[in-house]
Structures are given as structure tokens and as C-alpha cells.
C-alpha positions in Angstrom: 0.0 0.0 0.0 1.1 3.3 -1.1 2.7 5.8 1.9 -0.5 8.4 1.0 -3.1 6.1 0.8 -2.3 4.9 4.6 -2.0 8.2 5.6 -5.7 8.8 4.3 -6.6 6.1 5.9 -4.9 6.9 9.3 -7.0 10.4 9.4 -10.5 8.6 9.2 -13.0 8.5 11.9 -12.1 5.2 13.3 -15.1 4.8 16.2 -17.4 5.7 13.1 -16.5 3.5 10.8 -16.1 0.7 13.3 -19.7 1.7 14.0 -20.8 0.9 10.9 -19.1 -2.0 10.7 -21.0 -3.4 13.7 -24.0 -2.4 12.1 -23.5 -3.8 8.6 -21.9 -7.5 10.8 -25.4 -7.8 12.9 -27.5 -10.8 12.0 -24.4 -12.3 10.5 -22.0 -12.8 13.1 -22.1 -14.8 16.5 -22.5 -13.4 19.7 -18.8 -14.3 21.7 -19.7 -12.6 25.7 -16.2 -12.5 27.9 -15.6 -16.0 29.7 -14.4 -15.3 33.1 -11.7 -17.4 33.5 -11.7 -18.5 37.0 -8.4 -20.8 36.6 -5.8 -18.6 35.0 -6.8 -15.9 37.3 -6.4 -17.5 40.2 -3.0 -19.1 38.3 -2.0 -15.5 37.4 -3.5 -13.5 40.0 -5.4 -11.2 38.3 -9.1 -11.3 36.6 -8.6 -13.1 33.1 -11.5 -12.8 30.9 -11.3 -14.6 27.4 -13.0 -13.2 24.0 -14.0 -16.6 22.3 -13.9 -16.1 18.9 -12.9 -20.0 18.5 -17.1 -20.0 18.6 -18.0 -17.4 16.2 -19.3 -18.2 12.5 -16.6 -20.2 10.7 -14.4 -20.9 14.1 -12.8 -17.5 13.9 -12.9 -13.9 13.9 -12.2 -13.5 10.4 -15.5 -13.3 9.3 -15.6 -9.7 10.7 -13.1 -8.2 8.5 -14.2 -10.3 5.3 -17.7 -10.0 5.2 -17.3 -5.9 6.0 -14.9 -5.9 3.0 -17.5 -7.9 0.5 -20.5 -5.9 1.7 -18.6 -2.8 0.5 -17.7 -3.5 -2.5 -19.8 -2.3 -6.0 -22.2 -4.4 -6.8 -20.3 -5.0 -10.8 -17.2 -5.8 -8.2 -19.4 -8.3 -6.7 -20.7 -10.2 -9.8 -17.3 -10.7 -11.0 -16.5 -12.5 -7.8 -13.9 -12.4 -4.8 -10.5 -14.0 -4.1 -8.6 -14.5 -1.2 -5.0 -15.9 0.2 -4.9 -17.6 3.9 -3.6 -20.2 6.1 -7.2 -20.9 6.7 -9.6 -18.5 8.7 -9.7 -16.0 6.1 -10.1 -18.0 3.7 -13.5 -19.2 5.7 -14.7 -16.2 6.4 -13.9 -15.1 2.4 -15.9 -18.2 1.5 -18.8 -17.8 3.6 -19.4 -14.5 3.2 -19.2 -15.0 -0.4 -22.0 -17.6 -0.2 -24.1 -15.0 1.8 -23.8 -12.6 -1.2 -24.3 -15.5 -3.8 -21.4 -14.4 -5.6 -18.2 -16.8 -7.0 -15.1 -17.0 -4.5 -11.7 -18.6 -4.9 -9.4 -19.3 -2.2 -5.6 -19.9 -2.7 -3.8 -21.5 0.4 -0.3 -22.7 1.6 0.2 -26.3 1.0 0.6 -26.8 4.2 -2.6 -25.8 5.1 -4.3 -27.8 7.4 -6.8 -30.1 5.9 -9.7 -29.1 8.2 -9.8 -25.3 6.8 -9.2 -26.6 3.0 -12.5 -28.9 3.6 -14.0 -26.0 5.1 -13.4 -23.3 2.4 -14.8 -26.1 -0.1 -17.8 -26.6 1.9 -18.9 -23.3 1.8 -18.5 -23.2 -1.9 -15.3 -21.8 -2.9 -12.7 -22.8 -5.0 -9.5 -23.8 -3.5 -6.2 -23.8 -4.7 -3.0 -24.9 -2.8 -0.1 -23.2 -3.7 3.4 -22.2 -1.7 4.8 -22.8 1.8 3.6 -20.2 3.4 0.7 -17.3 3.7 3.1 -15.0 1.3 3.7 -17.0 -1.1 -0.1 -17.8 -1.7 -0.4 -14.2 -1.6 1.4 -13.6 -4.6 -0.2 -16.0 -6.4 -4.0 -14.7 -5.4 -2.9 -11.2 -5.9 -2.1 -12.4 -10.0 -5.5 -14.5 -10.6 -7.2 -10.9 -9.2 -5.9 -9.4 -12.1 -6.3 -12.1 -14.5 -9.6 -12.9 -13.9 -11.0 -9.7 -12.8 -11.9 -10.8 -8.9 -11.3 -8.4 -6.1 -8.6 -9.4 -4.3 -9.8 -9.7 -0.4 -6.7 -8.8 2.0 -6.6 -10.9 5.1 -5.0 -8.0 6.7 -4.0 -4.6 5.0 -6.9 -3.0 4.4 -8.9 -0.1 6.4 -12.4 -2.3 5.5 -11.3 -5.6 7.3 -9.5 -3.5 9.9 -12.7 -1.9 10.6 -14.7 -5.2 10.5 -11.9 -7.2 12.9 -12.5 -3.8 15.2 -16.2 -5.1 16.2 -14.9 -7.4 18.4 -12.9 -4.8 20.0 -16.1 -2.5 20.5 -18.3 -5.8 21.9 -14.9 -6.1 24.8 -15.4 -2.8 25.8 -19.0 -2.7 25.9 -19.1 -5.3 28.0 -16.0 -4.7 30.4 -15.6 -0.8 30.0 -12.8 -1.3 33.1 -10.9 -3.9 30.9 -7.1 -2.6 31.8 -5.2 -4.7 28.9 -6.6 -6.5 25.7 -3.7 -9.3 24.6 -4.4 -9.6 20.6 -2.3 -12.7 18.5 -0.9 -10.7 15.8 0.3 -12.0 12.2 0.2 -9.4 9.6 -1.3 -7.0 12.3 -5.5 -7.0 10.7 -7.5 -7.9 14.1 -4.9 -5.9 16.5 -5.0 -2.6 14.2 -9.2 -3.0 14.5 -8.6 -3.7 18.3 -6.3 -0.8 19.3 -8.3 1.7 16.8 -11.6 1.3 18.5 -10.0 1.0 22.0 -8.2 4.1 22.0 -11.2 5.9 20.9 -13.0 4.5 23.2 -10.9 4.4 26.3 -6.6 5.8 25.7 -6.1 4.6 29.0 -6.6 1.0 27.8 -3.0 -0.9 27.0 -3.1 -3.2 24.0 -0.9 -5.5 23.8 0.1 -7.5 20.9 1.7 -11.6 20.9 3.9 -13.1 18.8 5.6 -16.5 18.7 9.3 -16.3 18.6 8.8 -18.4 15.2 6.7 -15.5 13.2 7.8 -11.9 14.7 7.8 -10.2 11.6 5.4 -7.3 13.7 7.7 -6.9 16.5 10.6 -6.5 14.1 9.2 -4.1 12.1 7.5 -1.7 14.6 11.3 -2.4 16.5 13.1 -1.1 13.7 11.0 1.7 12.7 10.1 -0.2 9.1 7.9 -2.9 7.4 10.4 -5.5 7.6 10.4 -9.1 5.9 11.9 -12.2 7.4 13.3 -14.7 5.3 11.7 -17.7 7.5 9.1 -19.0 9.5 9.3 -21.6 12.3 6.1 -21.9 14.4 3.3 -24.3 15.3 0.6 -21.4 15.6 0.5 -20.8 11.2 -2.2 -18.7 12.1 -0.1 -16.0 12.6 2.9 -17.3 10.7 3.5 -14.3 8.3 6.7 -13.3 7.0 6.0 -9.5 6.4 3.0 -7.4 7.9 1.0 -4.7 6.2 2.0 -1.6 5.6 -1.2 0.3 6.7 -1.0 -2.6 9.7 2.5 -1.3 10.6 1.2 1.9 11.1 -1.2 1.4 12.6 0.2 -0.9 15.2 3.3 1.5 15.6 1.0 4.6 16.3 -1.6 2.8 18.5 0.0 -0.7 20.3 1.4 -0.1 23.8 3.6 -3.1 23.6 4.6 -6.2 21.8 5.6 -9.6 23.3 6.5 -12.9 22.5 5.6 -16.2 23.5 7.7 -19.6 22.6 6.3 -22.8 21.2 6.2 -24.5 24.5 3.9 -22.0 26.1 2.0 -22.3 23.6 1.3 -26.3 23.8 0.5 -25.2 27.5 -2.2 -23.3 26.7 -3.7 -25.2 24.3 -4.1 -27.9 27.0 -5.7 -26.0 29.4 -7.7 -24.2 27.9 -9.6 -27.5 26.8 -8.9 -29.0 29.8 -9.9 -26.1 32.4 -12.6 -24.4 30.2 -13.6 -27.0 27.5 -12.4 -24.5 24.7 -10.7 -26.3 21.8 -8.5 -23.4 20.2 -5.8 -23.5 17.5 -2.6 -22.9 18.5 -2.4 -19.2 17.1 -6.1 -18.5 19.3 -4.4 -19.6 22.4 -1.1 -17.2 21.8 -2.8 -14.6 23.8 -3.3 -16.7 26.8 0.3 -18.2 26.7 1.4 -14.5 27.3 -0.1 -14.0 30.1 2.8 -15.0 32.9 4.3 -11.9 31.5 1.9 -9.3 31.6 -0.7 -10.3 34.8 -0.6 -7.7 37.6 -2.2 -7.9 40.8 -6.0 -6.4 40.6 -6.0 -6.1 36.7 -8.7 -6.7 34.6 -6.7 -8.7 31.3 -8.9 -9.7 28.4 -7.4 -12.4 26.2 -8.1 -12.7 22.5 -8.9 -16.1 21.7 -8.8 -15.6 18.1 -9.8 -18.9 16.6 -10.7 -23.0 16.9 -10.0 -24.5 13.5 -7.7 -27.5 14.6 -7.6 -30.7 13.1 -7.6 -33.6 15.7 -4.6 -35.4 14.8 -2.9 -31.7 15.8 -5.0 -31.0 18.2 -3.4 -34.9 19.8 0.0 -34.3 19.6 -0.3 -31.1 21.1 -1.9 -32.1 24.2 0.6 -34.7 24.5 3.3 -31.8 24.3 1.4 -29.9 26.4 0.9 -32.3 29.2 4.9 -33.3 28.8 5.8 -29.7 29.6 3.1 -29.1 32.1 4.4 -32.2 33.7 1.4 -34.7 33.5 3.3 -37.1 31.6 6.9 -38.2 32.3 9.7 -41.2 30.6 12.5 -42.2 32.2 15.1 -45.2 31.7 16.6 -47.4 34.2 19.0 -50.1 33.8 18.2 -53.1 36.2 20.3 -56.3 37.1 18.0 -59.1 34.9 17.5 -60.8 38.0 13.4 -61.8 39.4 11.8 -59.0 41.7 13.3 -55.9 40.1 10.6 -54.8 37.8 8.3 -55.5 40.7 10.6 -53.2 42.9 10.0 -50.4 40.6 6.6 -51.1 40.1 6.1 -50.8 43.6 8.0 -47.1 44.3 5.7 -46.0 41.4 2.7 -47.2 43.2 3.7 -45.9 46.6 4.3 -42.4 45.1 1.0 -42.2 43.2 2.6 -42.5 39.7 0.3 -44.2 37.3 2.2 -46.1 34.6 1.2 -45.7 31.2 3.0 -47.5 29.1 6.1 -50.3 30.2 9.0 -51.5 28.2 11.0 -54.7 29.8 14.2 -54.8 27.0 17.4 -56.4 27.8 18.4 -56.0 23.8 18.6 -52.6 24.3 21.0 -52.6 27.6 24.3 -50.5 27.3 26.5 -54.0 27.4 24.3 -56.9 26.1 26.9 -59.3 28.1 26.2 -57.2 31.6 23.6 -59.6 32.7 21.8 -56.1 32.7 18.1 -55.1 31.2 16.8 -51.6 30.2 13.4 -50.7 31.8 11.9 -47.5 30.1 8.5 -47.0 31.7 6.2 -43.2 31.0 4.1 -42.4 33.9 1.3 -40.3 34.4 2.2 -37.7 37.5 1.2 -34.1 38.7 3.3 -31.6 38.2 7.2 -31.0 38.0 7.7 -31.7 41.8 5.9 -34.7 41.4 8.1 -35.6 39.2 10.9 -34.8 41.5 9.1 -36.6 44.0 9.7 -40.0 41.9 13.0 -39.8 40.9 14.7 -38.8 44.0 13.1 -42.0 45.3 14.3 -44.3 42.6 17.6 -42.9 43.2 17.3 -43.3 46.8 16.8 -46.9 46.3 20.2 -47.3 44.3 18.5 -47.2 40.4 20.5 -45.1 38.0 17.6 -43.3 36.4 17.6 -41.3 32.9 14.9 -39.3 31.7 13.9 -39.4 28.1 11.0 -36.7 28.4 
């Protein structure tokens, strides 16, 4: 986007336009009221409130920004038809609005798209094409079948319509919680934050938002940090939600004018937070909608009222799997260790036995004497995972084996 066209664009009326947007969104979108989360604020000390967008139309937010982008466009614009690039929400909210309108879509996507959002683009009649690595490089490719076709390219992110339409669910926050102290956005090429801090600041200045990043995808923080749209030349993060190598340039400025601060969460915290929030609030959230909530051990403060933005739910379930089992490894639910044990009778029952007496519950049991260090050592390798409860749990059970004269290795 040209440097005066986001200056025109910065000199709008925000609140009005984010006004309209609301208006022009009601009887299509879903209803997402703050979740008081009783868990991670009595975890973080503070009150945690969670914006679930993971249960709007189309599992995400997206729909906002999209459907406020179609509904402005010329009705000649719309009979021609729409296209779109996305990792996968956009995409869905670009499809279904499109089949509200009745008018053609097409939807080109990273290869490595997850397979849940390319059946869900299809389903809502759009036509899908896979092309690239990555959310730029589908981009590209979207941004050349506009102009050969004659669609209207539908940005996921930089442009002042689906800035506007991702800023309704920062107007429904504040209208509900006007003493809401932070908002914690997800941020990948800056579309729902911008919409978020626009409204917000109009609304309230004394209101910090804060954007998240994982350390994978920090093309925002790198750019606002450096004083310039800046593109990486990689991407390396589980939450491809956000996984966007350069962010827009009417996002940038926005997000440099109007974002209090920027943060970063790592891949670990985020496998944490997937797990509880389906564990301790039965929300099942991709790993980019649960960014917000990973970042929260470094911005709770005693007596502050934190909203998180849980930005989206479209995970496929062999993800969604290994994730929890990542999650519960680092949260310390789950634990493998080693031990090599004389082959001799009554030693796997020994071990057995200090499991028992210290409430670990074995899930799994391997008995291997092929795979002790010296095959000729009369010795046999036991590797045994356990549930337990916590890292001091954990502690807990290998101090004792140790005390009891077994040399233990953990694997995990």
C-alpha cells in the first residue's frame, strides 16, 4: 500500500466507521460474551476474561473483517467474484461470506494448510487452490489470478475495511467490560490488532493493548522495533495462524501509532495453553487462538482486569493430539525415564512398587534387555512413562528411585 493512501486512511474517523461495521456484521456474526476465566486468574493473580472467537461463525474472527470488506464492494465488483489468500480462517470467512452474497469466491492457500480449513473453504463453496509454503507465497499467487480474472482481491489483513470489521470485536470487549485494563491480541500481519487498538483508544486511551507473537513468526515486532515494514526470510512456528513473514504496511502503522507493547511467547507455552484451555474451560482453540493466553505470565498484575483474544478454533484432531501430548509433557502430567536393572526376578516388581507408593500411574512399560548399554552385563533396560502431577511430582519420583540405588535417565 502506497505511503499516502495509509495516511488517508490513518486520518479517518475510526469509532465511526467501526460503528458501521458493527451495524452492517449484525445478523451475521455470532455473539462471543467474555468468559471469566476462574483458573488462570487465580494461576496469574489477576481477573482473566477470554474473548472466544474459536465460537464465532466459521471458528474464527475473520468473518468480521471479510464480510465488512465484500459488503462494501460495488455491486459489478461483486458479480465478477472475490478471491482470497490464507492459512485458513480467512479464507473461511472469504468463502462464507461469499456464499451470503451468492457471488463466486476462490481461495488460494499454503500447501501446508491444514486439511480441516481446506475442507471447510470447499464446503462453503469456494474454490481452493493450494499453492506455496507459506501465507506470502499464496499471496502472490492470489494477488495475480485478481488481475487475471478480474476478482477483487480480499486482503486478510492490510486493508482499512477488514481493519474496521476485525475492530467489532474490540467495540463488543469494551461494551461489556468498559474497566478492561489490557486487551492481549495474536498478531500475524497486524488486521485484528490494528481493529482492536483503533476502537480501543477511541473508546478508552487509558486501555494498554498488547500484541503476541511467537518467537517463530515476529515479523510485527521486528518491524514496529526497527522503525520499518520488515520481511523475514523464514518462518518456524506451530501457531501458522499467525505465521506471516511481512506485515502490512497500513497494519505497521497502525500498530506503531496505536500498540502499547509487543511480546513474545515460545512454542512450549503455547502447547500449554492449548491444553488447558480444553482442559480447564472446555475451549478447543488453534494454537495461534491460544497465543494470547500463553502471554499472560508476563503481563498479569495484581488487581487487573486482562482480556485475552482467543482468536480462533480450527484444529484438526490429529494436531490438536500431539499437542496435548506436548502440552501435558511440559506441564508435567506425563513423564519417561530409563533405568537399567540387574535381569534378575523382583526388580521390575521393585520399581513397580515405588511407582505405586508415590501415586505414579504407569502408562506404558518397556522390559528390553536388547537394548542394555553392554548386552553381556547380565543387565536389562526398563523405560517406563508415567502419568504424575506436576514437575515436583516428578521430582518426587526420581529422588526415590535414586534413593533406592536405580540409576535413572529421563527421556521426556
Amino acid at each position: 500500500m502506497k505511503q499516502e493512501q495509509v495516511e488517508r486512511y490513518l486520518k479517518q474517523d475510526h469509532k465511526e466507521n467501526i460503528l458501521k461495521a458493527a451495524e452492517t456484521l449484525k445478523g451475521v456474526i455470532r455473539p462471543t460474551p467474555l468468559i471469566y476465566s476462574e483458573f488462570y486468574s487465580e494461576e496469574r493473580g489477576c481477573k482473566v476474561y477470554i474473548k472466544p472467537e474459536n465460537l464465532q461463525v466459521t471458528g474464527a474472527y475473520k468473518i468480521r473483517g471479510a464480510y465488512n470488506k465484500i459488503s462494501g464492494l460495488a455491486l459489478d465488483e461483486m458479480k465478477k467474484g472475490v478471491i482470497a489468500a490464507s492459512a485458513g480462517n480467512h479464507a473461511q470467512g472469504v468463502a462464507y461470506s461469499a456464499r451470503l452474497k451468492q457471488i463466486p469466491a476462490a481461495i488460494v492457500m499454503p500447501s501446508t494448510t491444514p486439511l480441516l480449513k481446506v475442507s471447510s473453504a470447499k464446503s462453503y463453496g469456494a474454490e481452493v487452490i493450494l499453492h506455496g509454503d507459506v501465507f506470502d507465497d499464496a499471496c502472490g499467487k492470489a494477488a495475480a489470478l485478481a488481475e487475471e480474472r478480474g476478482y477483487s482481491f480480499i486482503h486478510p489483513f492490510d486493508d482499512y475495511d477488514i481493519v474496521c470489521g476485525q475492530g467489532t470485536a474490540g467495540l463488543e470487549i469494551l461494551e461489556e467490560l468498559p474497566e478492561a485494563d489490557e486487551i492481549l491480541v495474536p498478531i500475524g500481519g497486524g488486521g485484528l490488532i490494528s481493529g482492536i487498538a483503533l476502537i480501543a483508544k477511541a473508546c478508552n486511551p487509558k486501555v494498554k493493548v498488547v500484541g503476541v507473537v511467537p518467537v517463530g513468526a515476529m515479523s510485527m515486532k521486528i518491524s514496529v522495533d526497527e522503525g520499518r515494514v520488515t520481511r523475514l526470510a523464514s518462518l518456524k512456528t506451530s501457531a501458522e495462524g499467525v505465521a506471516v513473514k511481512q506485515p502490512g504496511d497500513l497494519t505497521f502503522a497502525i500498530v506503531k501509532k496505536y500498540v502499547d507493547d509487543i511480546i513474545t511467547v515460545n512454542e512450549k507455552d503455547i502447547m500449554e495453553a492449548v491444553l488447558l484451555t480444553l482442559e480447564k474451560h472446555k475451549l478447543v482453540a488453534e494454537t495461534a487462538g491460544v497465543i494470547s493466553l500463553a502471554a499472560l505470565k508476563k503481563r498479569a498484575k495484581p488487581g487487573k482486569n486482562i482480556v485475552c483474544f482467543m482468536s480462533g478454533g480450527n484444529i484438526d484432531m490429529v494436531t490438536i493430539s500431539s499437542i496435548i501430548n506436548q502440552g501435558m509433557i511440559s506441564r508435567g502430567r506425563i513423564m519417561c525415564f530409563s533405568v537399567e536393572l540387574p535381569d534378575r526376578p523382583g526388580q521390575l516388581v521393585k520399581v513397580a512398587q515405588l511407582l505405586a507408593e508415590n501415586n505414579a500411574n504407569v502408562i506404558e512399560l518397556e522390559h528390553n534387555q536388547f537394548k542394555a548399554i553392554d548386552r553381556y552385563s547380565n543387565k536389562v533396560v526398563l523405560e517406563v512413562t508415567v502419568e504424575t502431577n506436576g514437575q515436583d511430582h516428578i521430582k518426587q519420583i526420581l529422588d526415590v528411585l535414586e534413593d533406592n540405588n536405580f540409576t535413572v535417565a529421563r527421556i521426556y
